[in-house]
N, C-alpha and C positions, 0 to 999 in steps of 0.2 A: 563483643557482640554488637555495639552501638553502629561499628563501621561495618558490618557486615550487612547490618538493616539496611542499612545510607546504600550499598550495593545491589540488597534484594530488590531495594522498592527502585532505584534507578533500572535496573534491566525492570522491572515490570512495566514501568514508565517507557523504554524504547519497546519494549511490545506490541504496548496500547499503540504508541506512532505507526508502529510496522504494521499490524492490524488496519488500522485506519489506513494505511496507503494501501494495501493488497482489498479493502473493499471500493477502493477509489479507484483501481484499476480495475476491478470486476466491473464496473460501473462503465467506465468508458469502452471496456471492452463487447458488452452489451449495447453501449449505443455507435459503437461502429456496425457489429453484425444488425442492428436495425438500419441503419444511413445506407449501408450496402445493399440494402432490397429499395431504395429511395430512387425515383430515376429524375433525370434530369427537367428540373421545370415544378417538382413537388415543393410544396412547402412543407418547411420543417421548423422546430421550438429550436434557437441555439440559446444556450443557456448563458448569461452574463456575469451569473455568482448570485452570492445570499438569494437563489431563489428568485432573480428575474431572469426573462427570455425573450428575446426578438422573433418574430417571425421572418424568416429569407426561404429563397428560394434557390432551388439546388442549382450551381451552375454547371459543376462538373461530378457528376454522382461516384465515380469512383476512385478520387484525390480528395487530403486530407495532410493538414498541412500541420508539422510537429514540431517543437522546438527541441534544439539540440543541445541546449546552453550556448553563452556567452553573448547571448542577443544574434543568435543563429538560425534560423527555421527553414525547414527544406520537405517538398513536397513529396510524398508516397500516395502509392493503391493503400485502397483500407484492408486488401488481403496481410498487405506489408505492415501496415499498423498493427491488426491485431495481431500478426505474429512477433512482434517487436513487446507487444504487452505482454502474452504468455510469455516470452520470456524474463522480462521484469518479476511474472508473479513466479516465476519458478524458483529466478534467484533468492525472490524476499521468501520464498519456502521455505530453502534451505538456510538461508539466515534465520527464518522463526524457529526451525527445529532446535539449529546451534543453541540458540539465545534460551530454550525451553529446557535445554540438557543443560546447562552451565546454572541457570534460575534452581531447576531441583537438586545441584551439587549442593547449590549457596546457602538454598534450605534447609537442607539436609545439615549440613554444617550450622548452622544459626542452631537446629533443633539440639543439633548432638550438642555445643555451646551453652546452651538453654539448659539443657538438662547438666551437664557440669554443675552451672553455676548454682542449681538448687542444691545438690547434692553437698558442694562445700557450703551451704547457708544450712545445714542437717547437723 
């Protein structure tokens, strides 16, 4: 039962991460569909982390520049970004499902285990 906990609370643990990125992508994905009403020469907040922001000004209202890994970045429409994001939240969907059916197998097991072990302490 010990290592089954160590299992339950680790996938709970990759949940909370998966949560946390799929509302980090709602997030971005909201301030593209804002930036794309933005025109050229607006000022806008870019954000620098822990909650600081620059003020700049738009130079090309409908490019938005992505990293792709390996110290990569290549430039898209923000129609092309946010459809690149819905697709990101779609996969981490269907990983959260997986990871939510396999979490109540593990449960379910710990519980049915649980109850075992009272039953020989009887």
């Amino acid at each position: 039962p010990e290592e089954l906990k160590e299992v339950v609370g680790h996938i709970q643990q990759q949940l909370q991460m998966l949560q946390n990125q799929l509302g980090e992508l709602d997030s971005v994905k909201d301030a593209l569909i804002e930036f794309d009403k933005a025109k050229n020469g607006d000022e806008v907040l870019v954000p620098l982390g822990a909650g600081i922001f620059i003020k700049a000004s738009v130079k090309e209202q409908n490019k938005v520049i992505l990293n792709v890994g390996a110290s990569t970045a290549v430039e898209k429409s923000v129609s092309e970004s946010i459809l690149l994001v819905e697709k990101q939240v779609e996969e981490l969907n269907k990983i959260e499902v997986s990871m939510n059916e396999e979490l109540a197998k593990m449960s379910q097991q710990l519980q049915f285990s649980n109850l075992e072990h009272e039953n020989h302490d009887d």
